[in-house]
C-alpha positions, 0 to 999 in steps of 0.5 A: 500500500503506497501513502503520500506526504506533503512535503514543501508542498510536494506529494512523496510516496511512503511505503515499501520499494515494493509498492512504490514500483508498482505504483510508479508502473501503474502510473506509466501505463495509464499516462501511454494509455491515454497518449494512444487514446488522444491520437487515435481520437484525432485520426477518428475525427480527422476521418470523420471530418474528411467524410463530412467534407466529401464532396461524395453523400453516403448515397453516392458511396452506396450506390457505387458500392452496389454498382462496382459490387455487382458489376464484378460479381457478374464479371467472375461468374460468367468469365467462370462459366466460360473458361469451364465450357472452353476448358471442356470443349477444347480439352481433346485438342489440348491433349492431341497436341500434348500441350503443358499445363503451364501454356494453358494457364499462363500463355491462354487462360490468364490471358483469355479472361481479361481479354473476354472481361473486357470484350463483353464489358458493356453486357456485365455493366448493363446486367450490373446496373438493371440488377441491382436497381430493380432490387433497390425499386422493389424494396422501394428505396428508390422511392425513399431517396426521392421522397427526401427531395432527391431528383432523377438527375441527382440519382444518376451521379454515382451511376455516372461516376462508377460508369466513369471509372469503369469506362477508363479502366476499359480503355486503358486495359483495351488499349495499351494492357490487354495486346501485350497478353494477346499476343500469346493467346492468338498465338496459341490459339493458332498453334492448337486450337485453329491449327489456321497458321497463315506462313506464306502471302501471294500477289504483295504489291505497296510502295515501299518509298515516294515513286517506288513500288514492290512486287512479290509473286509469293513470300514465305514467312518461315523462311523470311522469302520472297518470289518472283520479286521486281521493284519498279521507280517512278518519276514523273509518272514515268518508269525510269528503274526496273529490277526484277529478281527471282528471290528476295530474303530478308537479312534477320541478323542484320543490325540495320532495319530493312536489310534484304538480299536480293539474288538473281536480278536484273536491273533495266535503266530507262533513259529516254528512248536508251535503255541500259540492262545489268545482271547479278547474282547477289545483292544486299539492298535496304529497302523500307520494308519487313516480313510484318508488312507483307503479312496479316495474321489472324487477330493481329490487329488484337495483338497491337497497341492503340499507338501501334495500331495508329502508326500501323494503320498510317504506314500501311495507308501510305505504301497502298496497302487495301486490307487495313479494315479490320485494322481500323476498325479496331483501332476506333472500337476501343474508344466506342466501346469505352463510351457506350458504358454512360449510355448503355448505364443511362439506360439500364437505370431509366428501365430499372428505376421505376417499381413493378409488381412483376419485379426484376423480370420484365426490366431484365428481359427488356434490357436483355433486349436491348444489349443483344440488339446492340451488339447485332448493331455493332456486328452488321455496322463493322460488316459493312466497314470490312465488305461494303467500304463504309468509313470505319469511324462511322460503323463503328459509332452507329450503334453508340449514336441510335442508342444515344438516342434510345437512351434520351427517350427512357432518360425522358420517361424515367420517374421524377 
């Protein structure tokens, strides 16, 4: 027991050394107790302040929660379904070709589930949006929420803000992430599923520089070969240089870009009405093109970065090359793609809002509806770009534009 005495005005503890310890321990313990206490006071308020001060309401967190919540829940339940019935219908071609387990994990799977997350996002968002809302209209907190004063148009920000952050992270996946990974998964695809590997190209023609234009009967891509091969030089619009060869091989051990090897050639020079002809048996030439440029693969264009694609697509429109459509088309579907979350969300909200006695079921089917009519849209407008020569810019944002439009008239008849 610890006793105190006032000692020129000071209290000094009197008791055994025992009791004194544990007394001044005692007091140690309660001094840090409320050290802690006060700091984590402060961080509590100072967080308690900062959500105050959010510019974003305890609906707007509520809301993007249930969008984010259900928009991912969907995406990993149907990418699930799908890599099981891929699984399931490719597992004999795995087998006959006696392909590892580590190539269907890491060069296909782990690269076919973003790639397809991605593809079909617009779907899970719309499924996201017309779940949850028609949930929140049937237990009629909808209602609740306008009944405190809160409008339509207030109601729709957080659906916007998590359309939003969705729309970005969909880009910049589609754009500039997702290509890096496709290239192992196009490549797979063609070594073991579609066993359609294009090596050779027949009848290349472009122009390789200003007034120059290539020719190759066939070129071999194993072989980095080409046959049959003349170069012809314009000036004025008049031939003044022709070389013709019987091979064309491109030097792959060569520092300098754009080295070929040109064996068997005759060169013709026109001047005027003289003409003056030389032979060879061997050449080492630049000539400003590669094995890439004369050949496309199947989803090559899936393979390519937004920038690469933009400088792919300008380099082949200058050397003459015709088939760049699918090119093109997927160069402005990434940014279309990116832009129909706001108006397929606006949508899905607009038919969802409003309460109905038969529930989710007729504001599910109607969306159902609606995004396969989308996607028909998307499929016949790119059709007519690759086939009917259409502008690629414009198929591709038809179906954004007639769905803008449907998406003003149920934004029109939503409840107020």
């Amino acid at each position: 027991m610890v006793l105190f005495e006032e000692i020129n005005g000071k209290k000094v503890p009197r008791g055994s050394e025992e009791d004194i310890k544990n007394y001044l321990d005692y007091q140690k313990t309660q001094k840090s107790r409320k050290v802690s206490n006060s700091k984590s006071g402060e961080k509590s308020n100072f967080f308690a302040r900062m959500m105050e001060n959010s510019p974003m309401s305890r609906l707007d967190r509520y809301i993007i929660g249930k969008f984010l919540g259900t928009y991912f829940f969907s995406i990993a339940l149907i990418i699930s379904i799908a890599v099981v019935f891929d699984a399931n219908e490719n597992v004999d071609k795995f087998l006959q070709h006696d392909v590892s387990i580590h190539e269907i994990i890491f060069d296909y799977y782990l690269n076919f589930i973003p790639f397809y997350s991605n593809l079909f996002s617009q779907l899970f968002v719309f499924i996201a949006v017309i779940f949850f809302t028609t949930k929140l209209a049937d237990n009629s907190e909808i209602i609740a929420m306008m009944s405190t004063g809160v409008s339509f148009k207030r109601l729709l920000r957080p659906y916007m803000l998590s359309a939003t952050l969705i729309a970005i992270m969909n880009y910049g996946l589609g754009a500039y992430i997702i290509p890096q990974g496709n290239v192992k998964r196009v490549n797979f695809e063609n070594k073991y599923k579609n066993r359609k590997i294009l090596n050779y190209a027949a009848n290349v023609q472009m122009e390789v520089d200003s007034g120059v234009i290539a020719y190759m009967g066939r070129f071999e891509n194993a072989q980095k070969i080409g046959f049959d091969f003349t170069l012809d030089k314009f000036e004025n619009k008049k031939l003044v240089k022709h070389l013709q060869a019987t091979t064309i091989q491109y030097d792959t051990l060569s520092y300098e870009p754009y080295h070929w090897i040109i064996t068997n050639y005759q060169t013709r020079d026109l001047q005027g009405m003289r003409e003056n002809i030389s032979h060879g048996t061997k050449l080492d030439t630049i000539i400003k093109m590669e094995p890439s440029d004369l050949l496309i693969t199947r989803d090559m264009e899936m393979t390519l970065t937004s920038p690469e694609l933009d400088k792919y697509i300008e380099r082949q429109k200058a050397r003459g090359f015709a088939n760049i459509q699918k090119f093109e088309i997927e160069y402005w579907k990434r940014g279309a793609s990116a832009f129909a979350t706001f108006i397929l969300t606006l949508i899905g909200v607009s038919i969802s809002a409003r309460k109905r006695k038969n529930g989710m079921g007729i504001a599910l089917g109607s969306g159902l509806a609606l995004i396969l009519a989308y996607i028909l849209f998307q499929t016949v407008s790119s059709s007519f770009a690759s086939n009917a020569g259409m502008p690629a810019i414009i198929a591709v944002w038809i179906p954004n534009t007639i769905f803008a439009i449907i998406a003003y008239f149920y934004y029109r008849k939503a409840p107020r």
